[in-house]
N, C-alpha and C positions, 0 to 999 in steps of 0.2 A: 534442401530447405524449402519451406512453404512461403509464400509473401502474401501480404495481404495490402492495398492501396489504402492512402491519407485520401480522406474523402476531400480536406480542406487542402489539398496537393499534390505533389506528384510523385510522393514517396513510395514506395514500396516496402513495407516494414517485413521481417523475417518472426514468423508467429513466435519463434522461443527467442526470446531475449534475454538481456542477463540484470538479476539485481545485485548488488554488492556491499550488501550490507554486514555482511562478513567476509569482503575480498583479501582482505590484508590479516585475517586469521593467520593464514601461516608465514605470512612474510610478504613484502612487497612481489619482491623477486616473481614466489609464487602464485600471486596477483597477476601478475605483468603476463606468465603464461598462460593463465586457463584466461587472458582477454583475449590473447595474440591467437591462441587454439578454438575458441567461437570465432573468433572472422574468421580464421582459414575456413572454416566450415558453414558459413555462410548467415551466420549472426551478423544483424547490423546495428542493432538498438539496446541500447546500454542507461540505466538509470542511474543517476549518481546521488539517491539518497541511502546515503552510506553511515554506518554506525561508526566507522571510522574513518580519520583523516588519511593513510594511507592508501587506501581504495583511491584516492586522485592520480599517485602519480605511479600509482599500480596501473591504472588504464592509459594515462599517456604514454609511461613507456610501451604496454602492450598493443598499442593503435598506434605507435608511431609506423609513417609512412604510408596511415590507411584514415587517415581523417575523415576524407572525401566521402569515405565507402559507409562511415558510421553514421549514425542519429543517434547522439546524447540529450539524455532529460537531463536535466541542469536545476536546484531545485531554488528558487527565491525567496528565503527564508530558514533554510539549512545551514549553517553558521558551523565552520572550523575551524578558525583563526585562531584558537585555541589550544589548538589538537586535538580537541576534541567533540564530538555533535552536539548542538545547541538548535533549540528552535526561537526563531526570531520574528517579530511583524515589523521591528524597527530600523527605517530605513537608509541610517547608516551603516548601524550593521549591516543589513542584507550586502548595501553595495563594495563595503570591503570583503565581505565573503567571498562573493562572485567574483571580484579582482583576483583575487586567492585560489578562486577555486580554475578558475582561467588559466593560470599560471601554470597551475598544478598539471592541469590534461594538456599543456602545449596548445592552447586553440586560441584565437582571437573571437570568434563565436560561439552560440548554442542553437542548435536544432530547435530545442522543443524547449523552453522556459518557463518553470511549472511556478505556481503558486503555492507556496510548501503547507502542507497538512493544515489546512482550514479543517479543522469540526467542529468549531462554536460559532455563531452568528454575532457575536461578540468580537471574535478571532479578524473575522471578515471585516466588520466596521472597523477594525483598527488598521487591519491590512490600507484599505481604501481611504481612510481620513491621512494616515501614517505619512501616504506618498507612495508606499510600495506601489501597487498596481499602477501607477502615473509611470514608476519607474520602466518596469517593463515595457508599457506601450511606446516610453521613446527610447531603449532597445530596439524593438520592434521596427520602429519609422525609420529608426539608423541600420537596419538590417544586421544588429547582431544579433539578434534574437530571431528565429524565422517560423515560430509558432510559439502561440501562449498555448496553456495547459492549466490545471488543476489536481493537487492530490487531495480527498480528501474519504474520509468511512464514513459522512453523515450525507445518505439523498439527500435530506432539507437541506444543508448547505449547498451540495451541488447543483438545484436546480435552482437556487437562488441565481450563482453564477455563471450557469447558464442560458438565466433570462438574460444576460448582461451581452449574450451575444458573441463574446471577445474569446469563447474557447473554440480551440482546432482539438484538443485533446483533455482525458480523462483517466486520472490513474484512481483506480479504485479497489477499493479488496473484494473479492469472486472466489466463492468453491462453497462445497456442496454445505457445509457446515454453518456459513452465512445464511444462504442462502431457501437452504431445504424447508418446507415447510407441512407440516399434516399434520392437523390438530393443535396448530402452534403456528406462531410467525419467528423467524429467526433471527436474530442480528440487528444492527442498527437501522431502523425501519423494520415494515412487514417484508414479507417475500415479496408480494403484492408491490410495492412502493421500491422495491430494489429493482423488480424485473422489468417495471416501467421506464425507470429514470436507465436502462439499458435501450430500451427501447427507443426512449426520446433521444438517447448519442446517435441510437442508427438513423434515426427521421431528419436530425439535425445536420448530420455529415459531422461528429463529433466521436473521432476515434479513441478506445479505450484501448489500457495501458491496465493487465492486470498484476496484481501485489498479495501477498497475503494468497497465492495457491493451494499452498500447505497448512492454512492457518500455521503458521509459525511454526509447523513440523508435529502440532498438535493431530490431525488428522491422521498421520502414519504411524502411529502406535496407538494399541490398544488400548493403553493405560488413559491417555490423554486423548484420545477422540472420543467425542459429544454420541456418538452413534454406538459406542461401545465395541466398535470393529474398526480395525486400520483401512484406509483406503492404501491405495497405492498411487506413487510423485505421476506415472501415466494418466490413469484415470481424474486426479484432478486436473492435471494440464487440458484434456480434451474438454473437462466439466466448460472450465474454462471458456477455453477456442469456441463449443458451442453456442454462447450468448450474446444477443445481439449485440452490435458495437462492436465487439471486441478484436483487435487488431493484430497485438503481443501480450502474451503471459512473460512473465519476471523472475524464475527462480533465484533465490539466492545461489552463488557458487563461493566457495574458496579457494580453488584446485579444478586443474586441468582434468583430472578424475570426474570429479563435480561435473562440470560440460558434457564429459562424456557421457555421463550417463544420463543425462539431461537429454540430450542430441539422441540418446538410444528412443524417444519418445516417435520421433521421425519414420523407423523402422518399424515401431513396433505392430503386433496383428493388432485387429479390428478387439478381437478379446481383451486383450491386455489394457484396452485404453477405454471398454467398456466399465460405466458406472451406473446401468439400471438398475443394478443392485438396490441401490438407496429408495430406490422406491418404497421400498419393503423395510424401511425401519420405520419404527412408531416411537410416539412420544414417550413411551416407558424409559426408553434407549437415552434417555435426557434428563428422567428426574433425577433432582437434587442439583443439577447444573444448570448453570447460567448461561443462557445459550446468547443474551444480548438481545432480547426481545421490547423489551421494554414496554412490557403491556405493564409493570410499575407505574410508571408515570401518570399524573406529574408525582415527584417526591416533594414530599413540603420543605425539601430545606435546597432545593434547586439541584441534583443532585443527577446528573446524566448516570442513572446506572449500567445501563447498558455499556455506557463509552470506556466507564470506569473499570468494569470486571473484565472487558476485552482488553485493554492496558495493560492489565494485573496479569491476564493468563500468559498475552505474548509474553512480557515481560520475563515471569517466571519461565516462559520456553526460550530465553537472552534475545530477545529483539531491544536490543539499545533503546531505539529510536521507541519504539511504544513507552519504554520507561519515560525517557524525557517528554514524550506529550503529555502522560499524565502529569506529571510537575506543572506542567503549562496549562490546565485545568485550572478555569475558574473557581467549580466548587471541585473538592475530592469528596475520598472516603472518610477524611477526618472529621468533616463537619454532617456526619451523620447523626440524625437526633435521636433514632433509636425510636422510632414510635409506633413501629412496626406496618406502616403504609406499606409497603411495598410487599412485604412476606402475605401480607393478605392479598395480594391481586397475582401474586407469581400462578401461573399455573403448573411450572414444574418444580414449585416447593421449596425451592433457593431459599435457605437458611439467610438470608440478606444482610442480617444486623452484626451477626458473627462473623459474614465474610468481610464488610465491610471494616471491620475492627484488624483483621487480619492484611487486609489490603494500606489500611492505615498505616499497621506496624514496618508493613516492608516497605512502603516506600519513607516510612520517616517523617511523614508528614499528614 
């Protein structure tokens, strides 16, 4: 395993991490091993924003005896009291979460205590007026908290909260797909506005936490990658590792399989994990799809498209947790006016008004 140092610490993180947003797919049980089989192998950093409630006591029983050895993200605003994930800024909920979710991993602390998926500056002024953020910081001063964090997919929000001074870390989504640009700016922000606010974590001593490597598994198949060719799970983990900040990538696993062939990244040749390929795709490779650029805006009816259509796609690739953030959208695709703003400034031709009606349907709202 490779380590890479907390600039705000003295950790030493293990670049492949594990996300677990599908850990309890096959069963606790098989939870509990492919955690127990990363630490044997020298995984230390484990995120626990998980589409399901059983990924908790899937990693406590799989780290029992190895607490010490771990760094859990922990996420302040992820709500399972339920059974099931919910996004919260309200600060009872949050604090019966985190009791819950404590319980659940056996731990009386958290490593890294993240600020759960801010991407509207809206999200944030509630988060802050709410109490949350107060909450953490006296966490923090009682030392069960032992670093704040950040998740969130919008720069602007991030560097909002990183004028604020109070992050050690940043989980953010990273791979070529976000991020790639020529003749186009890609994703939530430009390229441009992404590769800086990577920049500003490394200038900052503010280590990143990657998510979203596989765009949601969209990337490794043809059908569903934006580029019209599959990348391969190597090639984006390295995309990854190479950007400034970045400390640990996060694949999802379900299975002790999963890991392994995760960990295969470790061995692999210099080729295998090569992705200059991308150089060499053009914007043709994109039209009619929404790549998340957001050269739309503004929409006259307040209308994050960008945020909106990445929701929809994870979603439809079963990323739980993208479904329920878009529920938590102040505007959706329902309140679309239809007045064609946005189809006029696309430059790769996103039928918008159609897709929006169809993003409508499925989420029901």
């Amino acid at each position: 395993m490779e380590y890479r140092k907390l600039p705000h610490g003295r950790e030493e993180i293990s670049v492949i991490g594990l996300g677990t947003s599908s850990l309890a797919a096959n069963g606790e049980k098989a939870g509990a091993q492919a955690v127990a089989y990363a630490l044997e192998n020298g995984v230390n950093y484990i995120d626990m924003a998980s589409g399901e409630a059983g990924a908790f006591p899937a990693v406590g029983e799989g780290m029992a005896g190895s607490r010490k050895k771990v760094y859990l993200q922990v996420h302040f605003g992820a709500d399972y009291t339920t059974g099931k994930y919910g996004w919260t800024t309200k600060l009872e909920d949050i604090k019966r979460s985190i009791h819950w979710q404590l319980e659940q991993l056996k731990t009386d602390y958290i490593d890294f205590g993240f600020i759960h998926c801010i991407d509207e500056l809206v999200d944030w002024k509630s988060y802050v007026e709410g109490g949350a953020l107060a909450y953490i910081k006296t966490l923090k001063e009682q030392g069960v908290v032992r670093h704040v964090g950040l998740s969130t997919h919008t720069p602007e929000v991030a560097g909002l909260v990183l004028d604020t001074g109070i992050l050690d870390m940043l989980m953010f989504s990273i791979n070529p797909g976000y991020d790639f640009e020529r003749g186009g700016e890609f994703a939530i922000g430009s390229a441009g506005q992404r590769l800086e606010l990577y920049r500003r974590c490394e200038r900052e001593g503010v280590g990143i936490s990657v998510m979203k490597s596989f765009s949601g598994g969209q990337l490794l198949a043809e059908k569903t990658s934006p580029f019209g060719r599959p990348l391969t799970r190597y090639q984006c983990i390295q995309y990854a590792l190479d950007k400034p900040g970045v400390l640990t990538v996060l694949p999802g696993v379900r299975s002790k399989e999963d890991v392994q062939e995760i960990l295969g990244f470790l061995k692999a040749p210099p080729q295998e994990r090569d992705y200059s390929m991308i150089a060499g795709f053009t914007p043709a490779n994109v039209d009619g799809t929404c790549v998340y650029c957001n050269h739309c805006q503004p929409c006259p009816a307040g209308i994050d498209v960008g945020l909106v259509n990445k929701y929809y796609d994870l979603a439809k690739a079963g990323d739980i947790l993208a479904a329920a953030h878009y529920r938590s959208l102040e505007k959706t695709a329902s309140c679309c006016l239809h007045c064609g703003h946005c189809e006029s400034r696309c430059p790769f031709h996103v039928k918008q008004e159609t897709r929006m009606g169809e993003i409508a349907q499925y989420f029901g709202k």
